[in-house]
DODONU-168049 format. One record per residue (C-alpha): residue number from 0; x, y, z. Coordinates in Angstrom, 1 decimal. Layout:
BEGIN
@seq = NUM	east = X	north = Y	up = Z
...
//
This chain:
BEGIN
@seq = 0	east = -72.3	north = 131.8	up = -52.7
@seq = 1	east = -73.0	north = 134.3	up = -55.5
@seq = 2	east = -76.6	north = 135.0	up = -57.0
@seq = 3	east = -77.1	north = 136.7	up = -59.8
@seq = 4	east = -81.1	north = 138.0	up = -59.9
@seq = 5	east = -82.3	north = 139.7	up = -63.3
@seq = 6	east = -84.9	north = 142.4	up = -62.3
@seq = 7	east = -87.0	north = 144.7	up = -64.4
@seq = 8	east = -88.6	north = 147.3	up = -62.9
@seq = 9	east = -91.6	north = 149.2	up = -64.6
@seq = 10	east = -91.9	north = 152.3	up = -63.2
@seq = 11	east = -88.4	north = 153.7	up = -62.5
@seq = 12	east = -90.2	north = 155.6	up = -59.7
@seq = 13	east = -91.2	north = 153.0	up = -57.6
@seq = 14	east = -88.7	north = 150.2	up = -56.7
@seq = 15	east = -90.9	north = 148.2	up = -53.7
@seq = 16	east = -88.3	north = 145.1	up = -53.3
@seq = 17	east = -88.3	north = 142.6	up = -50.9
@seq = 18	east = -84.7	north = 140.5	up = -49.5
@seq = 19	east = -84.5	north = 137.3	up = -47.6
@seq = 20	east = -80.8	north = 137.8	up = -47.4
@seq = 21	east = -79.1	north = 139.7	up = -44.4
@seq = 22	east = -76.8	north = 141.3	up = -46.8
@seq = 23	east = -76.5	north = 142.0	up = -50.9
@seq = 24	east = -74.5	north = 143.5	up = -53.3
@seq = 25	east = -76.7	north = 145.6	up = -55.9
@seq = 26	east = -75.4	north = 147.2	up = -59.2
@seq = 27	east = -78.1	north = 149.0	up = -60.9
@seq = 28	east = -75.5	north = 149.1	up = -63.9
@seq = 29	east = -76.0	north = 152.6	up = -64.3
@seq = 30	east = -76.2	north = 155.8	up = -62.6
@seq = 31	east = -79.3	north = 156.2	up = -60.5
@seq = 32	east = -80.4	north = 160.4	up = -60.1
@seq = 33	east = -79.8	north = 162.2	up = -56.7
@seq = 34	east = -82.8	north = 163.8	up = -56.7
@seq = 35	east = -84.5	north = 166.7	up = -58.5
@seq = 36	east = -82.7	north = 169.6	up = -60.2
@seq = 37	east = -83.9	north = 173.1	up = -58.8
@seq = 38	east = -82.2	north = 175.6	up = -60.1
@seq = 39	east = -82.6	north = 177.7	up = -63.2
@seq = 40	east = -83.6	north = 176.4	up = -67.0
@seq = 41	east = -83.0	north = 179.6	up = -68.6
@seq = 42	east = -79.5	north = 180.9	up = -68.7
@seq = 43	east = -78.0	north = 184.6	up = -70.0
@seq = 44	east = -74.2	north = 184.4	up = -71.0
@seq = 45	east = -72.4	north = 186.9	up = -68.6
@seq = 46	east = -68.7	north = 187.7	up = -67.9
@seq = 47	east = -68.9	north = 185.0	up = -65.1
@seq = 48	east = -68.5	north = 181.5	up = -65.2
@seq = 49	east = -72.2	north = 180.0	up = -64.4
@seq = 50	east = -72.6	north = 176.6	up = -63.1
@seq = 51	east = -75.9	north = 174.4	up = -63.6
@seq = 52	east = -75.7	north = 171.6	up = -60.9
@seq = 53	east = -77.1	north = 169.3	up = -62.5
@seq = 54	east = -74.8	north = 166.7	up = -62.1
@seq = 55	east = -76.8	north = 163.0	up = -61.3
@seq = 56	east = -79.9	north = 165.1	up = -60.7
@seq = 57	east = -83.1	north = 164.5	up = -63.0
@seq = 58	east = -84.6	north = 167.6	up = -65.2
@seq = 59	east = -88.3	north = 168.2	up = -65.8
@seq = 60	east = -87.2	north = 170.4	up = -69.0
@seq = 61	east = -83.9	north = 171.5	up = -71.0
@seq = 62	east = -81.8	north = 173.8	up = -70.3
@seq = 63	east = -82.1	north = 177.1	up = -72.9
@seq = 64	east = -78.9	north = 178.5	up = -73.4
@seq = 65	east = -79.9	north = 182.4	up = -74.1
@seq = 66	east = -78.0	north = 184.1	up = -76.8
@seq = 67	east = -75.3	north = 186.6	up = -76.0
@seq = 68	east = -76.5	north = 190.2	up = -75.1
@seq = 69	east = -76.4	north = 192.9	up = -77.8
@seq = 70	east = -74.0	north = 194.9	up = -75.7
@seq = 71	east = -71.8	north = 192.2	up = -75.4
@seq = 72	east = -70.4	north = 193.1	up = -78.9
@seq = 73	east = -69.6	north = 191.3	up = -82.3
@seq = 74	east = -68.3	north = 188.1	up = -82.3
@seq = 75	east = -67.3	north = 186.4	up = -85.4
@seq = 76	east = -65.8	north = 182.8	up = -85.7
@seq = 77	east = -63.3	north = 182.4	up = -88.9
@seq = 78	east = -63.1	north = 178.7	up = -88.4
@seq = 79	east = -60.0	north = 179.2	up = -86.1
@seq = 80	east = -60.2	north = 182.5	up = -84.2
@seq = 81	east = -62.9	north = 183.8	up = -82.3
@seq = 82	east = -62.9	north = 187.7	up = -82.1
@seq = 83	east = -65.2	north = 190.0	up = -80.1
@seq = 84	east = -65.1	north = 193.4	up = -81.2
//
């Protein structure tokens, strides 16, 4: 036999639930975070491909894209071809 409970929780930090059941199915119907994100908010463009993982983790700010270093060169966007120079 299948129950269906509605729950709302509060404070999305604290879930203190109590089950009768010996075993339960539970969908959260959404994706619930892995844990904090730790690694850096502020990020310079560089010749290598950088990789935020922040993938199911929760942020306590954004994430600031820098612009692209001086010495970098021009880059200029026609609306079809980007060219660094």
């Amino acid at each position: 036999m299948r129950t269906k409970f509605d729950v709302t929780f509060n404070d999305s930090q604290t879930m203190d639930v109590e089950f009768t059941q010996d075993s339960f199915v539970c969908d959260f119907g959404q994706t619930i975070p892995q844990g904090d994100y730790s690694g850096p908010y502020v990020v310079t463009p560089s010749e290598d491909t950088q990789v935020l993982a922040t993938a199911g983790k929760t942020l306590e700010s954004n994430v600031t894209v820098k612009p692209i270093p001086s010495n970098y060169g021009l880059i200029t966007w026609n609306g079809s071809t980007l060219t660094v120079s």
